[in-house]
C-alpha positions as CSV (number, residue, x, y, z in Angstrom):
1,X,67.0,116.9,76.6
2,X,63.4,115.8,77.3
3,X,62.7,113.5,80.7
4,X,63.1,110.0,79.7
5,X,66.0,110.8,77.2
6,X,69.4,109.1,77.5
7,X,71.7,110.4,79.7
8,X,74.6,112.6,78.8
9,X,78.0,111.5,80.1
10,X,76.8,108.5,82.0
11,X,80.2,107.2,83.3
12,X,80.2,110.5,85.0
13,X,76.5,111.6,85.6
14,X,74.3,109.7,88.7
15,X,70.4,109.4,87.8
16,X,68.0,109.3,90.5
17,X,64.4,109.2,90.2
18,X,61.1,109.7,93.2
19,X,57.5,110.1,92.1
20,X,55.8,112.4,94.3
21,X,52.2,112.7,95.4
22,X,52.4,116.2,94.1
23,X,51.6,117.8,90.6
24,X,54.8,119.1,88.6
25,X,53.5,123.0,89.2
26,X,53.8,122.5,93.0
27,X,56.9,119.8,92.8
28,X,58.6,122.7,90.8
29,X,57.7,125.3,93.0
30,X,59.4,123.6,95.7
31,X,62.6,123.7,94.1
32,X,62.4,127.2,92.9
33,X,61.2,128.8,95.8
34,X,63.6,129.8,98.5
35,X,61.8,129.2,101.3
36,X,60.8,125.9,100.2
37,X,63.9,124.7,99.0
38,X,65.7,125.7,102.6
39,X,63.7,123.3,104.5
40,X,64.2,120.2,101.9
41,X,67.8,121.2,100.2
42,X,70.1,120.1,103.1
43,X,70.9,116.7,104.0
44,X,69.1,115.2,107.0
45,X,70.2,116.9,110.5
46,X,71.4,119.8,108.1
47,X,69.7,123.4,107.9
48,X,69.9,126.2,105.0
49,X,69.8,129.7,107.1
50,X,70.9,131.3,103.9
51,X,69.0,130.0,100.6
52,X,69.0,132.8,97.5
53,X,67.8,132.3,94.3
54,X,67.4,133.9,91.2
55,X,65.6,131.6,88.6
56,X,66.2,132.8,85.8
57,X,69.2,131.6,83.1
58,X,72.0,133.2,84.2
59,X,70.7,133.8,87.9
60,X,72.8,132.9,90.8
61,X,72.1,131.0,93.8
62,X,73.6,130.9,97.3
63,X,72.7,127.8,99.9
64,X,74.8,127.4,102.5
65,X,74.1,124.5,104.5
66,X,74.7,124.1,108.6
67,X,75.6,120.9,110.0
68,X,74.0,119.9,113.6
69,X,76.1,120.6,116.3
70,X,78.2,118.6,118.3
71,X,80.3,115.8,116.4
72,X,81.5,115.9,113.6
73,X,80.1,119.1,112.7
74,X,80.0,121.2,115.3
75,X,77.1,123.8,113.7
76,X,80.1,123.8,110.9
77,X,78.7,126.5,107.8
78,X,79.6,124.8,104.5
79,X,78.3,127.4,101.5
80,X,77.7,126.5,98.0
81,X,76.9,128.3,94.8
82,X,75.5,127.7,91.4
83,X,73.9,129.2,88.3
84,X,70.5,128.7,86.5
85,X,71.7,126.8,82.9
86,X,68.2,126.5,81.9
87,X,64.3,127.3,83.4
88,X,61.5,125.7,81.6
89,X,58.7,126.3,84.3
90,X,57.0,123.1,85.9
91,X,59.0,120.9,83.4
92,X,62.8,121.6,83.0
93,X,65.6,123.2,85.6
94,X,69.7,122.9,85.3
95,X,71.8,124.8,87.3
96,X,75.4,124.2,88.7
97,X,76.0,123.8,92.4
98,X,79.6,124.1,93.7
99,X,79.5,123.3,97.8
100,X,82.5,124.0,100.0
101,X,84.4,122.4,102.7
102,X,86.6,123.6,104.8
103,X,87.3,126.7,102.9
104,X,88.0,124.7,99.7
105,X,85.5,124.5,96.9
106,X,84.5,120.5,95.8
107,X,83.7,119.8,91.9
108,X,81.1,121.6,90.2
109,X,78.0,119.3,90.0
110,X,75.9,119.8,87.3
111,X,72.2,119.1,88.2
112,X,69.5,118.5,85.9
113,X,65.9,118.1,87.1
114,X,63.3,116.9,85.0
115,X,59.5,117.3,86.3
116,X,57.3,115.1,84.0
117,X,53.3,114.9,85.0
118,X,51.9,111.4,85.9
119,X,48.4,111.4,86.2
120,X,48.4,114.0,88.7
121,X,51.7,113.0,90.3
122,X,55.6,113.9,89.2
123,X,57.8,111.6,88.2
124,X,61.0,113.4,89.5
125,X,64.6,112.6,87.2
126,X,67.4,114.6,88.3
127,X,70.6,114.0,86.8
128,X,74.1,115.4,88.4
129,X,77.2,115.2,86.1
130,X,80.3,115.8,87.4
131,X,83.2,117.3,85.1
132,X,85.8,114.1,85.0
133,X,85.5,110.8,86.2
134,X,87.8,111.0,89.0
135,X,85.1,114.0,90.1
136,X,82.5,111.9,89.7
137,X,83.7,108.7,91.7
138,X,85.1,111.0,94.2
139,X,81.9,112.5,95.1
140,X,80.1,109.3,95.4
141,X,82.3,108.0,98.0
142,X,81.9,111.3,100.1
143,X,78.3,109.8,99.6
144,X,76.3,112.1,96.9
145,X,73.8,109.4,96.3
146,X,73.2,108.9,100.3
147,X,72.7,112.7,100.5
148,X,70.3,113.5,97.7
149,X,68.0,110.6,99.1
150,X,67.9,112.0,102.2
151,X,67.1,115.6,100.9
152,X,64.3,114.3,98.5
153,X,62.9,112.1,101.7
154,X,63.0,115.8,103.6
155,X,60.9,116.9,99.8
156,X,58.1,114.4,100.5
157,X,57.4,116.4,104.1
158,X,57.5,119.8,102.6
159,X,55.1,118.5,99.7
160,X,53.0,116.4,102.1
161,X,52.9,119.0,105.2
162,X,54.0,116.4,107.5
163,X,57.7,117.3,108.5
164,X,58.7,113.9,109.8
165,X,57.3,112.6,106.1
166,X,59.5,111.0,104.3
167,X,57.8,109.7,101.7
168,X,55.8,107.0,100.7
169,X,56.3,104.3,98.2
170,X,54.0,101.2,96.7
171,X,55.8,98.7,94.6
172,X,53.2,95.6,93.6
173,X,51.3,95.3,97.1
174,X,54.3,96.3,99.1
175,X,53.8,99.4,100.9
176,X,56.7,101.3,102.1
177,X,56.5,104.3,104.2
178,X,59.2,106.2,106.0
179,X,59.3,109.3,109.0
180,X,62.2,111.1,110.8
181,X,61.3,111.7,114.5
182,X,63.3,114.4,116.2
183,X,63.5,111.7,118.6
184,X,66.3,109.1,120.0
185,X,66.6,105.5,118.3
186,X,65.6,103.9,121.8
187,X,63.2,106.3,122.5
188,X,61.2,105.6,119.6
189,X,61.7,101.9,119.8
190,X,60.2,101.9,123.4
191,X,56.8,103.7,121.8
192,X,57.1,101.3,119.3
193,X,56.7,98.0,121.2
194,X,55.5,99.0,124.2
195,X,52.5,98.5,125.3
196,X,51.5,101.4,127.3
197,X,52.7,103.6,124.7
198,X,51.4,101.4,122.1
199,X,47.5,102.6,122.7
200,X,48.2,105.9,123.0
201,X,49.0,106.1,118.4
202,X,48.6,102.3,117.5
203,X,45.0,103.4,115.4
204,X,43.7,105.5,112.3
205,X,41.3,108.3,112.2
206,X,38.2,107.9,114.1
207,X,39.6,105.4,115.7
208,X,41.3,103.8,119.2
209,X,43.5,100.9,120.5
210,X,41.5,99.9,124.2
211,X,44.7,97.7,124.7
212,X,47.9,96.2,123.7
213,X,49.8,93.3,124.8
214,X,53.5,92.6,123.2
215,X,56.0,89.3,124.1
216,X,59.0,91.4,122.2
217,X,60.9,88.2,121.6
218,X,61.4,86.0,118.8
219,X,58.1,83.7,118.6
220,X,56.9,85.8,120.9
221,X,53.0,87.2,120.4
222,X,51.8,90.7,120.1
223,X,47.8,91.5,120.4
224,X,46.6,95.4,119.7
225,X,42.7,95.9,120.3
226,X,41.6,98.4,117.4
227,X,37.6,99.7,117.5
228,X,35.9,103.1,116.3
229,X,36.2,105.7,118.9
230,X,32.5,106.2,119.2
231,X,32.6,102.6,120.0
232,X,29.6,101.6,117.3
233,X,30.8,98.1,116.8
234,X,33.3,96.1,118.6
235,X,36.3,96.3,116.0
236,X,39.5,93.8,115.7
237,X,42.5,92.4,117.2
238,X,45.9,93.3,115.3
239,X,47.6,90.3,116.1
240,X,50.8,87.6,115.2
241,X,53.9,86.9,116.4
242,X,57.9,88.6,116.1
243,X,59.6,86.6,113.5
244,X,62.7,89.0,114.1
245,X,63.9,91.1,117.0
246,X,67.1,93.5,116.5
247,X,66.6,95.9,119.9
248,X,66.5,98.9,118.7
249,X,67.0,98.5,115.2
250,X,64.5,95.9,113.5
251,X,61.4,94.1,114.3
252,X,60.0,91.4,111.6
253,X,56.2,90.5,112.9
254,X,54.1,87.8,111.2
255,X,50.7,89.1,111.1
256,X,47.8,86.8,111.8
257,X,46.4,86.8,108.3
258,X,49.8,85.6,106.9
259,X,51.3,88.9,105.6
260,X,55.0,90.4,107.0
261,X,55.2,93.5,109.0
262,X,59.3,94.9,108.6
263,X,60.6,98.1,110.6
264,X,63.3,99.5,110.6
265,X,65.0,102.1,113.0
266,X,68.2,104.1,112.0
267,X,69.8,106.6,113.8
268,X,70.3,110.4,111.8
269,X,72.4,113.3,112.1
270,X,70.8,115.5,114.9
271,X,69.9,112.6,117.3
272,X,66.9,111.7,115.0
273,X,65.6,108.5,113.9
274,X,64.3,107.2,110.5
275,X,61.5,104.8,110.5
276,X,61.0,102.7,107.9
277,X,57.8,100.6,107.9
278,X,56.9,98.2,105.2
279,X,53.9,95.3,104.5
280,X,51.8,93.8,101.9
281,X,48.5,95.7,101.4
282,X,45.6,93.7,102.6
283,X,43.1,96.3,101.2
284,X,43.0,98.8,98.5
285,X,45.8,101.0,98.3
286,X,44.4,104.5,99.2
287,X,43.1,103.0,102.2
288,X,46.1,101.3,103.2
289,X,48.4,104.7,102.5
290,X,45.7,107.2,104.4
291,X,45.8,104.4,106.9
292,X,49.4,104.0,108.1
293,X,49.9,107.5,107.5
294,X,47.5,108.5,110.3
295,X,49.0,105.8,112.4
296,X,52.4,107.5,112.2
297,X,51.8,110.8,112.5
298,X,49.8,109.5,115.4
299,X,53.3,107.8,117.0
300,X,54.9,111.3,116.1
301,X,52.3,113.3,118.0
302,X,52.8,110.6,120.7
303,X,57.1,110.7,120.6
304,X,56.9,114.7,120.5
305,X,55.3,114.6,124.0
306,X,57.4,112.5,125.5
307,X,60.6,114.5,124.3
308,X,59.0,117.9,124.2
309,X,59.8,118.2,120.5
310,X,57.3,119.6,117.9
311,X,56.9,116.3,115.4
């Protein structure tokens, strides 16, 4: 069945699709090599320290996935196994993947990835189908569809470099962009909103924030200087007011030119958190993207020293 076909089994089969900013030779390659697949496979806080493949129909594979330590996992090994149903490079892989838990094997999922070329990106379709009903709506309660967003977040990183990338995503002019930083939920709040921390990653290539001033209240005012770093013209003020304040888990900020600013911070597996940062683009969208990238891989630079982790 070619990408785009109908689905087989759809009472028991869950259909996720991502486009990647990745051709299909290098999205598939991620999947079929082992060494890339360890480091996107596993849910977030999870690691692969075994990950064998043999793609080929009829090859076997072995990843078995280690949960973080401490609660409720305690470094806990869960293996799983599979074989390769069908290898069409850069287009086409199926393969079954059987987890376990406890010592006792869960249902057989079915997986079917689909890797079809959009103007230089990859429109990702994987399906998984489950062998009964009862399979398939047990599995999504134990959260199947929570855990294969998270891994194809942790894909975005390994495609992109980054490894607190999560992905990026543009629907109309909304721009979405998401990072995990090995970093507490407070922690990363605080570099978020305040000032002192906020000049230190608050700019984009090329760029610097001489100061900051934040009100972190409802109706309260927020002002960030922005200017070239060579100082050749005198720059901007980033400025509005907090529509919304959640401490530490969402701020809502009306910008002065009448768009909405929305983050998001969630706690993850491992003591991380996932940021979530979403606005309307006021420019063109490859210079919003490059943009906001830069400015959060410049607050993960900036969170990595102040927790001595590697961002």
């Amino acid at each position: 069945m070619a990408a785009g076909n109908s689905v087989i089994a759809p009472e028991r089969t869950l259909v996720t699709s991502r486009v990647f900013d990745a051709p299909p030779d290098r999205v598939y390659k991620a999947w079929t090599d082992a060494k890339q697949l360890a480091r996107w496979f596993p849910p977030e806080g999870f690691t692969a320290p075994v990950c064998q493949l043999d793609v080929r129909v009829g090859g076997a594979m072995r990843i078995d996935m280690k949960g973080p330590e401490g609660e409720p996992f305690k470094g806990q090994i869960f293996p799983g196994r599979g074989v390769y149903r069908e290898v069409v490079p850069n287009k086409r892989l199926a393969f079954t993947f059987t987890p376990e838990m406890e010592g006792q094997a869960m249902p057989a999922v079915l997986m079917t990835v689909d890797f079809e070329d959009q103007a230089g990106k990859t429109k990702l379709t994987i399906q998984q189908t489950l062998d009964t009903v009862a399979d398939y709506e047990a599995m999504v309660k134990q959260g199947m569809a929570e855990g294969l967003a998270e891994s194809l977040g942790k894909l975005a990183g390994v495609l992109s470099g980054r490894s607190t990338d999560r992905g990026v995503t543009v629907s109309g002019r909304q721009l979405t962009l998401t990072r995990v930083y090995s970093a507490p939920r407070d922690l990363v709040w605080k570099a978020y909103t305040d000032p002192k921390h906020i000049v230190k990653w608050m700019y984009a290539k090329d760029w610097e924030s001489p100061f900051a001033e934040t009100d972190v209240r409802s109706d309260g005012a927020f002002r960030i200087g922005m200017r070239p770093a060579d100082h050749s013209e005198e720059g901007f003020t980033f400025s509005g007011t907090y529509r919304e304040v959640v401490k530490p888990e969402r701020l809502v900020q009306d910008v002065g030119d009448g768009r909405v600013m929305t983050t998001t911070f969630e706690e993850v597996l491992g003591g991380g958190t996932r940021l979530t940062l979403s606005l309307e683009m006021a420019r063109d969208e490859a210079n919003e993207r490059s943009g906001w990238t830069q400015i959060l891989d410049n607050l993960a630079s900036h969170v990595a020293t102040l927790t001595g982790a590697r961002g």
